[in-house]
N, C-alpha and C positions, 0 to 999 in steps of 0.2 A: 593744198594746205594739209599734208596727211597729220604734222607734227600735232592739230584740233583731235585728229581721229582718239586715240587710245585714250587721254588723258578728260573728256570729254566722257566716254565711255566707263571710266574709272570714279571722276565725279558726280554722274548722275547715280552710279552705284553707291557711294558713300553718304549721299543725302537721299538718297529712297525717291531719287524723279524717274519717272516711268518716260519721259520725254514732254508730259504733256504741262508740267508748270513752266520749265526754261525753255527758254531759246538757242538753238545753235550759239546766235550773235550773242548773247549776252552770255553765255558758258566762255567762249572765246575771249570776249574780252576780260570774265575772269579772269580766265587758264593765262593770257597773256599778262595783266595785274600781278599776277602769284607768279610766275616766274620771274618779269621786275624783282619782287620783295625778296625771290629765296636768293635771286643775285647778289641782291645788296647783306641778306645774310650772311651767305656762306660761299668759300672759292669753291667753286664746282671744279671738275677735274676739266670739266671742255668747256671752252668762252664762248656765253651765247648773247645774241643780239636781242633787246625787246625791243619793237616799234608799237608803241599804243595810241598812234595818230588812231582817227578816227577811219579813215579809209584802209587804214593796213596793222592791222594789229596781229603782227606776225611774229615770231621765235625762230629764229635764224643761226647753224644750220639747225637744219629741224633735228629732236633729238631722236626721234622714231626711224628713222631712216641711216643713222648712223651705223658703223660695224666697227664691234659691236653695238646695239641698239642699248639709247644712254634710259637705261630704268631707272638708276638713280635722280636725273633731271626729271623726267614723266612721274615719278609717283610723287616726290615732293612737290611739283607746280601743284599736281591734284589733290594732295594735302592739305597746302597750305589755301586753294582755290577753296576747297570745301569747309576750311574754321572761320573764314572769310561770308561764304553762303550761310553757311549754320548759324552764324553768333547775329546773320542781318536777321536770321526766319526767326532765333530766340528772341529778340527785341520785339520783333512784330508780336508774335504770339505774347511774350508776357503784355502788350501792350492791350491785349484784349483778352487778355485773361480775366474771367468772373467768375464769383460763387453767390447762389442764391438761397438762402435758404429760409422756408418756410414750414414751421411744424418740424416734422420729424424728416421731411423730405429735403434733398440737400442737390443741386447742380452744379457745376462745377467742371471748368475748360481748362482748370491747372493742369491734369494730364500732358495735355501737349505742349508747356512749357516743360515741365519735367521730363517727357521723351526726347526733346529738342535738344536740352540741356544735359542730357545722358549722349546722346549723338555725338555735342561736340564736345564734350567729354573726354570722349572715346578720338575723337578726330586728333585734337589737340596731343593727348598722348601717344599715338599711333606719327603725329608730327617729329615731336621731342625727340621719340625713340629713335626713329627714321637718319633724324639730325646727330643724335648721339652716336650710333653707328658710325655715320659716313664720317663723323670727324674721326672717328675712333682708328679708320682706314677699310673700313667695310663696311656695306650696306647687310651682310648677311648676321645673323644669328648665331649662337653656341660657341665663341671665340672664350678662349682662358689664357690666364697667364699661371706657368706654373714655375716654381722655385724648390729646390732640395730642401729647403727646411720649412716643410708642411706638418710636421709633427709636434707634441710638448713632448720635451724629455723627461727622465723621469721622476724631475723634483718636481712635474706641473705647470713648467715655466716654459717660455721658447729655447731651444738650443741653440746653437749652430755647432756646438761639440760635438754633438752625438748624431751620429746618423742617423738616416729615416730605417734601415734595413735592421738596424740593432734589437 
């Protein structure tokens, strides 16, 4: 099951687990969840299978083993895997979140709602972008569109009269 390896690897990075809150099994069955959903979002360029019976909760073909190896499918599952883990740990945490305050002295566990909440933040638009991209025709960065008439001429106004070189 290498298709668990990288993506796995990717969301324990993007939620700060060092290994020792999640489970292999329950990452997996994320990782397999969130690529369901990103299927039902978006045509991916390669058709992949989810099986999230409880004995086999597999992504078929795997996308890490593919040539070339589909990054596209791997970071969006672990994307979309980690606004999914992040938005369940904000619920918990606001759900015990306290301030106590006595005198001039003040306690206070909002912190890590607000860290949580900064995470998926950041999760959620690092998703968007991801998704804006690939619809766009690339996963990659720094893409323009450019046209000859990038200038005002020089009444201030747009041209298309007057050339850019003039």
């Amino acid at each position: 099951m290498a298709w668990q390896d990288e993506p796995i690897i990717i969301l324990r990075d993007i939620v700060g687990d060092d290994g020792t809150t999640y489970t292999d099994a329950k990452l997996r069955r994320l990782l397999a969840v969130s690529m369901f959903r990103v299927r039902a979002e978006l045509s991916l360029d390669h058709t992949y299978e989810v099986d999230l019976t409880a004995s086999a909760e597999d992504v078929s073909p795997d996308p890490s083993t593919r040539t070339p190896k589909d990054y596209d499918a791997i970071n969006l599952m672990a994307l979309k895997a980690s606004i999914t883990l992040l938005s369940a740990e904000l619920k918990v945490a606001a759900g015990q979140a306290f301030t106590i305050k006595d005198g001039p002295s003040t306690i206070s566990t909002s912190d890590k709602v607000k860290y949580l909440n900064t995470r998926l933040q950041w999760a959620q638009d690092e998703y968007n972008d991801y998704v804006k991209n690939y619809l766009a025709g690339s996963s990659k960065y720094g893409g323009a569109v450019s046209t000859p008439f990038t200038r005002y001429g020089s009444s201030g106004s747009w041209s298309a009269t007057e050339r850019a070189d003039e």
